[in-house]
DSSP file (Angstrom, degrees, kcal/mol; ACC not computed):
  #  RESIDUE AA STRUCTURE BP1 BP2  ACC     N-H-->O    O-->H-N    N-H-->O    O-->H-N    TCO  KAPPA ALPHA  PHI   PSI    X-CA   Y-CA   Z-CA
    1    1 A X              0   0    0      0, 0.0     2,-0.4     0, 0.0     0, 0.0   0.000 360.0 360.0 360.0 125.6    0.0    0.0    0.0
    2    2 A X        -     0   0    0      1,-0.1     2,-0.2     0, 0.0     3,-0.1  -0.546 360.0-121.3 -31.0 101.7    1.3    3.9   -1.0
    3    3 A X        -     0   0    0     -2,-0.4    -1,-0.1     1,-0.1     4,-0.0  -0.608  32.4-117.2 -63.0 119.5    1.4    5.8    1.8
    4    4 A X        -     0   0    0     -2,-0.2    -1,-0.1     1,-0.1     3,-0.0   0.093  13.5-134.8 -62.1-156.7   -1.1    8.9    1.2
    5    5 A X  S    S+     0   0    0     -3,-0.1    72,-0.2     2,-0.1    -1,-0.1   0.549  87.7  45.2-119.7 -25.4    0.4   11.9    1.1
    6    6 A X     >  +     0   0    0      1,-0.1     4,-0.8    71,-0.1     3,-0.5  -0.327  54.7 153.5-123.7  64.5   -1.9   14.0    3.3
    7    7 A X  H >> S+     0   0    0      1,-0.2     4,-3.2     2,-0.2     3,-2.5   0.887  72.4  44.3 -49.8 -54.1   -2.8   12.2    6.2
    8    8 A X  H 3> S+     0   0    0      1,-0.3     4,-1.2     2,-0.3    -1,-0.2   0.630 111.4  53.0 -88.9  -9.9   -3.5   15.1    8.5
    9    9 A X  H 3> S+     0   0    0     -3,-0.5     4,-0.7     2,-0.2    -1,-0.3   0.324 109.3  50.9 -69.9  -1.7   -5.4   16.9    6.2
   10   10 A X  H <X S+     0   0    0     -3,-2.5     4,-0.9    -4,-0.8    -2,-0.3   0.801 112.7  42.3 -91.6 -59.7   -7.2   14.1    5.8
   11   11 A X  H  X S+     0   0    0     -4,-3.2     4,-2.1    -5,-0.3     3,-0.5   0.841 109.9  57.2 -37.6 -42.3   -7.8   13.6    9.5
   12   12 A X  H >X S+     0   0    0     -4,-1.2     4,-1.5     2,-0.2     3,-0.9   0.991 107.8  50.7 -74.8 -64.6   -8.5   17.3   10.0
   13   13 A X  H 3X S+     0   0    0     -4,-0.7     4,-1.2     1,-0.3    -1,-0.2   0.417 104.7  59.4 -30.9 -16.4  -11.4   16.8    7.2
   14   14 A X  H 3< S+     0   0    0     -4,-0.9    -1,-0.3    -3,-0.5    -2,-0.2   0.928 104.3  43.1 -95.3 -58.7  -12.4   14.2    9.2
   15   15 A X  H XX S+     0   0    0     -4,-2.1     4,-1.8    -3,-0.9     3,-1.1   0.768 114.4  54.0   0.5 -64.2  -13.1   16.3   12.6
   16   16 A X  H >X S+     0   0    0     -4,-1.5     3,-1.6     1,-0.2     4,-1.5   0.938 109.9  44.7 -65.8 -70.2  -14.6   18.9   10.5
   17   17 A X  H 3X S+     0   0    0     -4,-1.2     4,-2.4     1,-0.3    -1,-0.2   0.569 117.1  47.9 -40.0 -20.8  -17.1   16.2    8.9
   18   18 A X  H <> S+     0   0    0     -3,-1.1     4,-1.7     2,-0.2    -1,-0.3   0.946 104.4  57.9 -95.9 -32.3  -17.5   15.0   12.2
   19   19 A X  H <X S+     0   0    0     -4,-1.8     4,-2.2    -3,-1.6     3,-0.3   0.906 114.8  39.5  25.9 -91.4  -18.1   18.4   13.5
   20   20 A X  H  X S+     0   0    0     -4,-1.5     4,-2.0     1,-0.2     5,-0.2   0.869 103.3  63.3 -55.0 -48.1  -20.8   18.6   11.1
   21   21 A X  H  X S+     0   0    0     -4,-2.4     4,-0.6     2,-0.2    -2,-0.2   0.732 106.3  51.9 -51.9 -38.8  -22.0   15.1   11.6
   22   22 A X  H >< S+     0   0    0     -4,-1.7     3,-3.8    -3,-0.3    -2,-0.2   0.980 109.7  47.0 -46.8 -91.6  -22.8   16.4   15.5
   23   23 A X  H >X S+     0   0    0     -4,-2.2     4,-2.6     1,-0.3     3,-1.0   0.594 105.5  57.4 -47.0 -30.8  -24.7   19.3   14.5
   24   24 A X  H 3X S+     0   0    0     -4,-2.0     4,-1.0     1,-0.3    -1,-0.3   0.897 113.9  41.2 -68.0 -19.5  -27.1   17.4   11.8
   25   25 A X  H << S+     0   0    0     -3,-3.8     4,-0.4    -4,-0.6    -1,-0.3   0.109 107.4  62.1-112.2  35.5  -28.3   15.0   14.4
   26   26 A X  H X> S+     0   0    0     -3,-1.0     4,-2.7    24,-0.2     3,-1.5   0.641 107.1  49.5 -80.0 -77.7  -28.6   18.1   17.2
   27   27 A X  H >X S+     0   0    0     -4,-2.6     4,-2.5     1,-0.3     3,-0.8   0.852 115.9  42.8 -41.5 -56.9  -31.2   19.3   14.6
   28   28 A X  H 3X S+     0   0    0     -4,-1.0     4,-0.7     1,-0.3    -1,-0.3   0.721 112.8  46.6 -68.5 -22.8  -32.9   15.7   14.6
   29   29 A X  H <> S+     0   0    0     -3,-1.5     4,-2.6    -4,-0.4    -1,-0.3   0.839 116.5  47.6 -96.4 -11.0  -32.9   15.0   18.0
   30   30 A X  H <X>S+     0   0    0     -4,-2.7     4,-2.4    -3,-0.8     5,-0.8   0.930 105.7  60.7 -53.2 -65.1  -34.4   19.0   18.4
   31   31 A X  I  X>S+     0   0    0     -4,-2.5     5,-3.3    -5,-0.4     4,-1.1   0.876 111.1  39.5 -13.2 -63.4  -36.8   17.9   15.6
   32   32 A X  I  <5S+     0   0    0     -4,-0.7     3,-0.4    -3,-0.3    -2,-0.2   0.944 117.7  43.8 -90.2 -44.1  -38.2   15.1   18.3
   33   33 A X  I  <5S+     0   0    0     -4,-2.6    -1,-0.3     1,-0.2    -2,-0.2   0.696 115.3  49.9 -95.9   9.9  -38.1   16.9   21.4
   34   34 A X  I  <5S-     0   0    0     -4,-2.4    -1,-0.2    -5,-0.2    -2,-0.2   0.564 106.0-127.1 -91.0 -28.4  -39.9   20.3   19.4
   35   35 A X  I  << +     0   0    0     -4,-1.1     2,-0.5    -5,-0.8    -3,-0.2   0.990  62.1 143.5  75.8  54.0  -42.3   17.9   18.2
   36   36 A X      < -     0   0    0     -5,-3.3     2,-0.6    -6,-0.5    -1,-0.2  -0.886  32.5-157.5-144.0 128.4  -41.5   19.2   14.2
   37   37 A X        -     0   0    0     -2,-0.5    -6,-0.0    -3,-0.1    -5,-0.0  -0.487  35.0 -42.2 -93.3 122.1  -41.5   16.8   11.6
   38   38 A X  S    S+     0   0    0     -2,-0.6     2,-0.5     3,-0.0    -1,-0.1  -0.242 110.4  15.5 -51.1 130.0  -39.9   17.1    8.2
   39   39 A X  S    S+     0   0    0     -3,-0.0    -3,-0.0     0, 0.0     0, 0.0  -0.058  88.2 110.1 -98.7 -86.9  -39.8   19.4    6.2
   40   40 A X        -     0   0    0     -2,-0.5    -2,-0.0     1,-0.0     0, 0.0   0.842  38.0-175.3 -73.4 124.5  -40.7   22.1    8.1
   41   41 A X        +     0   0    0     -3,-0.1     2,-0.1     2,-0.0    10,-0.1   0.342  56.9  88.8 -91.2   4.1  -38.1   24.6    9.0
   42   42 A X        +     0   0    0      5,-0.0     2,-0.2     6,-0.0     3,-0.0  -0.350  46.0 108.4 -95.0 177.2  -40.2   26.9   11.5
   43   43 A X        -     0   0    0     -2,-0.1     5,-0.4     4,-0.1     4,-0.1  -0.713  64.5 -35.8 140.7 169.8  -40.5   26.5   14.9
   44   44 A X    >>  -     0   0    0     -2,-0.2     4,-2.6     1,-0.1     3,-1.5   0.168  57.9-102.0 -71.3-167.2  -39.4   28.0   18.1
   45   45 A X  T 34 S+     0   0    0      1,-0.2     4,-0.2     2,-0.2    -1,-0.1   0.817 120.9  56.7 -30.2 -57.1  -36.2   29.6   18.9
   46   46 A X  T 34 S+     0   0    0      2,-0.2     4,-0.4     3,-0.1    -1,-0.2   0.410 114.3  45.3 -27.5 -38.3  -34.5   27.3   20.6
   47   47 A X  T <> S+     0   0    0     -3,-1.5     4,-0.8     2,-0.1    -2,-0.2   0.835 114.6  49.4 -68.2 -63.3  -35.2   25.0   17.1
   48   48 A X  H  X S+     0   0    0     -4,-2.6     4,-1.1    -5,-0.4    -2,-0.2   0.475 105.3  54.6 -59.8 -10.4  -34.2   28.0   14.8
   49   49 A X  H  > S+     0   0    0     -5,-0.2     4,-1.4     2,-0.2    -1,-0.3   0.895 113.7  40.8 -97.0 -39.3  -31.2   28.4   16.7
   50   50 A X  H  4 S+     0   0    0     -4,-0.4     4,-0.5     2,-0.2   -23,-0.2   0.464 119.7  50.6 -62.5  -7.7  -30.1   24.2   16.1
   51   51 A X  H  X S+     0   0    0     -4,-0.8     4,-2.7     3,-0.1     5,-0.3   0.817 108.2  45.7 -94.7 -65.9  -31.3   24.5   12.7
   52   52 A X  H  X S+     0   0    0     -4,-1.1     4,-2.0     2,-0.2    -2,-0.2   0.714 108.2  56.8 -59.0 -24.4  -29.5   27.5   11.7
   53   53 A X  H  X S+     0   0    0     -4,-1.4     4,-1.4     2,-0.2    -1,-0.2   0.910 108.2  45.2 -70.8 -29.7  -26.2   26.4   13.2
   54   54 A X  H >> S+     0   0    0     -4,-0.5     4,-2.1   -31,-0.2     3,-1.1   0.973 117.9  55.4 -74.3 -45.1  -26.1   23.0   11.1
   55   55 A X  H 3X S+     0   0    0     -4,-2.7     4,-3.9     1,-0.3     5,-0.5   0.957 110.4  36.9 -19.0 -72.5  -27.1   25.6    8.3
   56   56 A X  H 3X S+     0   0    0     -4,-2.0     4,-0.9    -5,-0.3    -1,-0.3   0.841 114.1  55.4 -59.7 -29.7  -24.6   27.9    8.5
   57   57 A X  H XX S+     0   0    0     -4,-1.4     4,-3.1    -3,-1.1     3,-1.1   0.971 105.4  53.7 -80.6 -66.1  -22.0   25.2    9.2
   58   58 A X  H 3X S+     0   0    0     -4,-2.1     4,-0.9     1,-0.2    -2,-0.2   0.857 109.6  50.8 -33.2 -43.5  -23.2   23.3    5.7
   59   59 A X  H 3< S+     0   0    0     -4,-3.9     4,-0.3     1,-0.2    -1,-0.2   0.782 115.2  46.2 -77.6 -16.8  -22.5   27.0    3.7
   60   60 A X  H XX S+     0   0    0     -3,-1.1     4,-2.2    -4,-0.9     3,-1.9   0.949  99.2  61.6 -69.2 -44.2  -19.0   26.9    5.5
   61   61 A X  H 3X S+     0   0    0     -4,-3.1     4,-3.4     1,-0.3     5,-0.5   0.877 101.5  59.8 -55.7 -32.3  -18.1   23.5    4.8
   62   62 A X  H 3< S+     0   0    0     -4,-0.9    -1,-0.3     1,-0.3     4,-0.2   0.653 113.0  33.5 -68.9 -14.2  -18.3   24.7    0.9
   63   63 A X  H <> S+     0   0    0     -3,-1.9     4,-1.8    -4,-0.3     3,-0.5   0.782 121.1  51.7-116.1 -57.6  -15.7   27.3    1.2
   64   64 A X  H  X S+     0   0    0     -4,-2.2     4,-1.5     1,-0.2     5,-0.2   0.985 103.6  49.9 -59.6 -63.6  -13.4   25.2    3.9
   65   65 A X  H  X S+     0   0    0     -4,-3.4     4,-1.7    -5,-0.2     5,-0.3   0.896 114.2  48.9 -67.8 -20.0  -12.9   21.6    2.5
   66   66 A X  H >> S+     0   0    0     -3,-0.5     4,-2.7    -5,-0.5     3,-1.1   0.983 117.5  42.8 -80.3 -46.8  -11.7   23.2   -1.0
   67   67 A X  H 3X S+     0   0    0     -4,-1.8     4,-0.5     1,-0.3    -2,-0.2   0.754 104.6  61.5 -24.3 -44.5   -9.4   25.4    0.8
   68   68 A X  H 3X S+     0   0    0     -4,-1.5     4,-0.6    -5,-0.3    -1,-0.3   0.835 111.3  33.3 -71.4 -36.1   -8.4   23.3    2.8
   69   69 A X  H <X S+     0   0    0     -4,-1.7     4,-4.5    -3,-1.1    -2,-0.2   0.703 107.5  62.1-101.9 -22.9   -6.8   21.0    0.1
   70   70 A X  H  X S+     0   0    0     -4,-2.7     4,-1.1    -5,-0.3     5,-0.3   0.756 110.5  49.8 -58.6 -20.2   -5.7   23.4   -2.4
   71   71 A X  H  X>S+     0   0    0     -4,-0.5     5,-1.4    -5,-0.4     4,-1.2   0.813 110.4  45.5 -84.2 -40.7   -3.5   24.6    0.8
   72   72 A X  I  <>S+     0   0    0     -4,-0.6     5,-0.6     3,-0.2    -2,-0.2   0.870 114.4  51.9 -88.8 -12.7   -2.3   21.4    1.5
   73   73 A X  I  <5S+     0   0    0     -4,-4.5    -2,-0.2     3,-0.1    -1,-0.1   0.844 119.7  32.5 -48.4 -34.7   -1.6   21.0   -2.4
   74   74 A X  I  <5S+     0   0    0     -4,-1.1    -3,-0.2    -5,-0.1    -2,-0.1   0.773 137.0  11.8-105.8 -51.2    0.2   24.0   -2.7
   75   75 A X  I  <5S-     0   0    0     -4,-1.2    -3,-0.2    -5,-0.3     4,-0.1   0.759 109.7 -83.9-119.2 -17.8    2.1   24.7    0.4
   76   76 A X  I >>< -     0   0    0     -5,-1.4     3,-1.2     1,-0.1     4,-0.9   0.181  25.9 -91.7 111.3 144.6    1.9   21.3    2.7
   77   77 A X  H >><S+     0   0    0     -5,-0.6     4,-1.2     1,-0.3     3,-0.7   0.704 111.3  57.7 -43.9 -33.1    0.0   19.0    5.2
   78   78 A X  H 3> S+     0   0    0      1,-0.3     4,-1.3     2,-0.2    -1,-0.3   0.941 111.8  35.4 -78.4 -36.0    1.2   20.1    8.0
   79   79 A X  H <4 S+     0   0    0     -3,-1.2    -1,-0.3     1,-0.2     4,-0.2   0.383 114.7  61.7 -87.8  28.2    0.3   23.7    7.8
   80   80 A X  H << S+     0   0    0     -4,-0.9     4,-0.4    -3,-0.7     5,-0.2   0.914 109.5  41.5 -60.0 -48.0   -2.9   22.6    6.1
   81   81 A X  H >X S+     0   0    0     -4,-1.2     3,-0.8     1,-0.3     4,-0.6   0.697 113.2  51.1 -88.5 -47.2   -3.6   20.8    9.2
   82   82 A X  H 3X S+     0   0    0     -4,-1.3     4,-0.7     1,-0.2    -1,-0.3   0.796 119.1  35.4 -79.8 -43.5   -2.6   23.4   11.6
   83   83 A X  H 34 S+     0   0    0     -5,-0.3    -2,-0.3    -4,-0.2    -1,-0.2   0.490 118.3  53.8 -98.9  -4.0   -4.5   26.2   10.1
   84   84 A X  H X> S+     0   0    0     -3,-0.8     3,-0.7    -4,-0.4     4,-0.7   0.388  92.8  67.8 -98.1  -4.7   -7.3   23.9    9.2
   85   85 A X  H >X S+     0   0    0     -4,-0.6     4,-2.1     1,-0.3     3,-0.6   0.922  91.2  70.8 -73.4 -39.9   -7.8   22.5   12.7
   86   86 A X  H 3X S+     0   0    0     -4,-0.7     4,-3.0     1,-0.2    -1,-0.3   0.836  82.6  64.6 -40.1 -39.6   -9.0   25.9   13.5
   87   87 A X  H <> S+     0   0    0     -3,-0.7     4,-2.3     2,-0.2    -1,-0.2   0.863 101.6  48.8 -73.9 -47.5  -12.1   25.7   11.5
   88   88 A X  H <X S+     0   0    0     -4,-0.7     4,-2.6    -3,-0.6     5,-0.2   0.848 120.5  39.5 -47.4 -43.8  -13.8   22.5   14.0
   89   89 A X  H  X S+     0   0    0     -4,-2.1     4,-3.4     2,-0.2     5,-0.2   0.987 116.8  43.8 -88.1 -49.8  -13.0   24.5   17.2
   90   90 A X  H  X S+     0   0    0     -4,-3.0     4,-2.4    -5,-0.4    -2,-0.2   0.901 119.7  51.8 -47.3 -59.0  -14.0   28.1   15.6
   91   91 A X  H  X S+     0   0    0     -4,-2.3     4,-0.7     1,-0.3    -1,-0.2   0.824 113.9  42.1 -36.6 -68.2  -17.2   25.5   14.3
   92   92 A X  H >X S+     0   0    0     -4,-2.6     4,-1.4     2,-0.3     3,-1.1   0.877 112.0  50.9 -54.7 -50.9  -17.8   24.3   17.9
   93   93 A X  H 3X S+     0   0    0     -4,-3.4     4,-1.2     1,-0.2     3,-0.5   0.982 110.7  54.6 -53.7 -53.6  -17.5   27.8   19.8
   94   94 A X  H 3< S+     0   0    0     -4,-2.4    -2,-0.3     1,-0.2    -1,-0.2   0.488 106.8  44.1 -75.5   6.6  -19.8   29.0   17.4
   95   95 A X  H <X S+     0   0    0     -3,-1.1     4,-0.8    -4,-0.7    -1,-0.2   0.567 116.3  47.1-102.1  -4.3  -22.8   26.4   17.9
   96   96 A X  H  < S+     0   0    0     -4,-1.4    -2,-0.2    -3,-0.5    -3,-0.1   0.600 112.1  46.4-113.1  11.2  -22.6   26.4   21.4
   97   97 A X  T >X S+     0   0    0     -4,-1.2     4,-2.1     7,-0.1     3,-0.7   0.764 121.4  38.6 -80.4 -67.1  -22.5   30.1   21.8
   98   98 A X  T 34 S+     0   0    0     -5,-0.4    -2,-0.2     6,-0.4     7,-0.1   0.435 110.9  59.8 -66.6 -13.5  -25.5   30.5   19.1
   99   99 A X  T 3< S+     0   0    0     -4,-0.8    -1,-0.2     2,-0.2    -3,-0.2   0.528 113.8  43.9-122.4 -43.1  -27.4   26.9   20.9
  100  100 A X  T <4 S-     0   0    0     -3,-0.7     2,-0.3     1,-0.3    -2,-0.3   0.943 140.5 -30.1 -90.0 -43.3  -27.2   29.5   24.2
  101  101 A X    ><  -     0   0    0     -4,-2.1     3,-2.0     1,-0.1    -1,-0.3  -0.922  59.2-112.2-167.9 153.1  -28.5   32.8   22.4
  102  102 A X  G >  S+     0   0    0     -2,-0.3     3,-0.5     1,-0.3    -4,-0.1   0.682 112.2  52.3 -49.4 -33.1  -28.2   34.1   18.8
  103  103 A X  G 3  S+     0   0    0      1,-0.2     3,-0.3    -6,-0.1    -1,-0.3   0.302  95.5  66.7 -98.0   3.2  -25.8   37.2   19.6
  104  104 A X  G <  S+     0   0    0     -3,-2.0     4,-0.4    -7,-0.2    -6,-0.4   0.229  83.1  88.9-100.4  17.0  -22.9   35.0   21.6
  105  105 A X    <>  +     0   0    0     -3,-0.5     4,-0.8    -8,-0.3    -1,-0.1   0.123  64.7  82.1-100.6  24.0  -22.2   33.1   17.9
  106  106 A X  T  4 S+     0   0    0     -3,-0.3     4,-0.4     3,-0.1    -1,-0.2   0.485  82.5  51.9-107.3   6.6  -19.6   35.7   16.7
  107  107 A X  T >> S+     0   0    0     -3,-0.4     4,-2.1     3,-0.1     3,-1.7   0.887 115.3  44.3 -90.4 -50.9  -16.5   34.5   18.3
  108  108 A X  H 3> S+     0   0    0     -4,-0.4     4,-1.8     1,-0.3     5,-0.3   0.780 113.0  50.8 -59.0 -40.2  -17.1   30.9   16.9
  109  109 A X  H 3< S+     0   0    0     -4,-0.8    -1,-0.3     2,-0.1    -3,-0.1   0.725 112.6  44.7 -73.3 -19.9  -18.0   32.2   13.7
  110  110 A X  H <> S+     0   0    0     -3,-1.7     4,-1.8    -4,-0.4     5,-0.4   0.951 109.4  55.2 -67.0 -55.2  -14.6   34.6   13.4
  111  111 A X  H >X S+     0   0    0     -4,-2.1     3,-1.6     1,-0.2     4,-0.9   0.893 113.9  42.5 -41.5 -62.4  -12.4   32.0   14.6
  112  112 A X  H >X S+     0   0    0     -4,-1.8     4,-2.0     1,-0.2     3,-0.8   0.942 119.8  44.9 -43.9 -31.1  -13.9   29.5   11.5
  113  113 A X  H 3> S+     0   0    0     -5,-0.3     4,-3.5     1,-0.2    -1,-0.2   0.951 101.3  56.4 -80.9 -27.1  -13.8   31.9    9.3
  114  114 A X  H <X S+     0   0    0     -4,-1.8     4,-1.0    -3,-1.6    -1,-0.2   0.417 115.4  53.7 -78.0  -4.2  -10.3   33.7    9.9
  115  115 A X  H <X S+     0   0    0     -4,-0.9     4,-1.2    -3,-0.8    -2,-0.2   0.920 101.0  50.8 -85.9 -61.4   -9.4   30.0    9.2
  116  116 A X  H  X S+     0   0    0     -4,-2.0     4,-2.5     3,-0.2     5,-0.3   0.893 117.3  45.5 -39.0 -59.7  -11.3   29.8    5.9
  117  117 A X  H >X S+     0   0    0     -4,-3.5     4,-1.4    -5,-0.3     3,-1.3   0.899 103.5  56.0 -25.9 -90.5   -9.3   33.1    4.9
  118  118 A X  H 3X S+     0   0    0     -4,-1.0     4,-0.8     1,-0.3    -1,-0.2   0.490 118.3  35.8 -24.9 -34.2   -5.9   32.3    5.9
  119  119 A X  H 3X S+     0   0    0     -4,-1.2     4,-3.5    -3,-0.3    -1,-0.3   0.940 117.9  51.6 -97.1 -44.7   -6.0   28.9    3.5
  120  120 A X  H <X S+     0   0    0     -4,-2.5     4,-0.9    -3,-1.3    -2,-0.2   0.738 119.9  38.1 -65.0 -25.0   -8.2   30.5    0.7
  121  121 A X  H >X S+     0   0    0     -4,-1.4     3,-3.0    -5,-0.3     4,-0.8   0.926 115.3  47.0 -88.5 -88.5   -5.7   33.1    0.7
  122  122 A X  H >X S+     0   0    0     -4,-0.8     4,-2.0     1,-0.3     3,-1.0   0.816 115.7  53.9 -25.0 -67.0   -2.0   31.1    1.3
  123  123 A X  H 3X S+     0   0    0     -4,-3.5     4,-1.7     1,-0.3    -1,-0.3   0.777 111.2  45.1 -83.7  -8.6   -3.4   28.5   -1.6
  124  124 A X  H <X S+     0   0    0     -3,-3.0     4,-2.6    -4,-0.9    -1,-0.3   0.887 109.8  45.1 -89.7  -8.8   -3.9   31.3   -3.8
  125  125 A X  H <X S+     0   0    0     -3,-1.0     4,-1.2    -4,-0.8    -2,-0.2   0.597 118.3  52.0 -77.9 -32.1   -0.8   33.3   -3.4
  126  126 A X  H >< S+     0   0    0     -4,-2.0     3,-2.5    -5,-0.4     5,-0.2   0.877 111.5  53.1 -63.9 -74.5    0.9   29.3   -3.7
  127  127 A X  H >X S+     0   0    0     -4,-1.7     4,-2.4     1,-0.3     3,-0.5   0.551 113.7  33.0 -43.9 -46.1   -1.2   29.2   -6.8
  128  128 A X  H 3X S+     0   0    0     -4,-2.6     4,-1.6     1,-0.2    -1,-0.3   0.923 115.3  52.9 -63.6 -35.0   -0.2   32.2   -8.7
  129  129 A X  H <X S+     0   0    0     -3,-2.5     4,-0.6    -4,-1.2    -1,-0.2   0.564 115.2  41.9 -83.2  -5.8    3.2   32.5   -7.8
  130  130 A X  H <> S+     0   0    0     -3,-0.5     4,-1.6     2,-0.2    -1,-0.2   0.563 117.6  53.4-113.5 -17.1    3.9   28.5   -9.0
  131  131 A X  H  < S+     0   0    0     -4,-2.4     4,-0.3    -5,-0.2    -2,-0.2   0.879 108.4  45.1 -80.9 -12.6    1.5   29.5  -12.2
  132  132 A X  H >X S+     0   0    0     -4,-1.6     4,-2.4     2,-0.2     3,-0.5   0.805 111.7  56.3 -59.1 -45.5    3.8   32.7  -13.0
  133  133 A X  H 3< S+     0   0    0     -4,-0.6    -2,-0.2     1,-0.2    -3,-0.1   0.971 115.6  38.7 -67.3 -60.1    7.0   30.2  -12.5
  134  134 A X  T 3< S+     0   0    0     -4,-1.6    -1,-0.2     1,-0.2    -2,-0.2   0.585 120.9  39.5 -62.6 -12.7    5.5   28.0  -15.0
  135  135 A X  T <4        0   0    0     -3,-0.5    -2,-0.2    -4,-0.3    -1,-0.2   0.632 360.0 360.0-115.8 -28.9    4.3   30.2  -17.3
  136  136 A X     <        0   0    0     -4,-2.4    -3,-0.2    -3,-0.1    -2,-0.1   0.357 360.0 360.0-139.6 360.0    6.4   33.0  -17.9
């Protein structure tokens, strides 16, 4: 067997996904004890707040897992990993801040996000500077 090549970006992808995995069944077991049955997305606060986090978490994942591996393409697994590990705990702070009241979810949501930068940013600055080397 070929040893991959990005184990701890894999791992860290793996945490996030699990991350995520948390929050979908939060919503389901709110779902049972809110007594609201799919589809319906209303419901009280307290619902809206477990609803919205796995939301918001799903439009993050989209922008964090490509990042995440264009970073470790371009510059390498270990600071993928270091600077993607950020994104689970920013993830975490911000549902259980927002799960207690709607205005304590902006520290959870900077940390993920300053994460999301930091890689979107680093693997394009790789990208350009090894597509200028090749190109002109």
């Amino acid at each position: 067997m070929t040893p991959f090549a990005y184990p701890l970006t894999g791992l860290v992808t793996l945490i996030a996904l699990a991350v995520y995995f948390w929050m979908a069944f939060k919503v389901g077991k709110a779902r049972g004890s809110f007594g609201i049955p799919a589809p319906r997305m209303d419901g009280p606060d307290d619902f809206l707040r477990v609803l919205r986090v796995q939301g918001n978490t799903t439009e993050a994942l989209i922008l964090f897992l490509p990042a995440l591996w264009l970073f470790a393409l371009t510059i390498g697994d270990i600071w993928a990993a270091a600077v993607g590990l950020i994104f689970p705990i920013g993830r975490v702070v911000y549902a259980r801040g927002y799960y207690a009241e709607a205005l304590k979810r902006s520290t959870g949501f900077t940390i993920g996000l300053l994460s999301i930068v930091v890689l979107w940013l680093g693997a394009a600055i790789a990208l350009a500077m090894q597509a200028i080397t090749a190109y002109i």
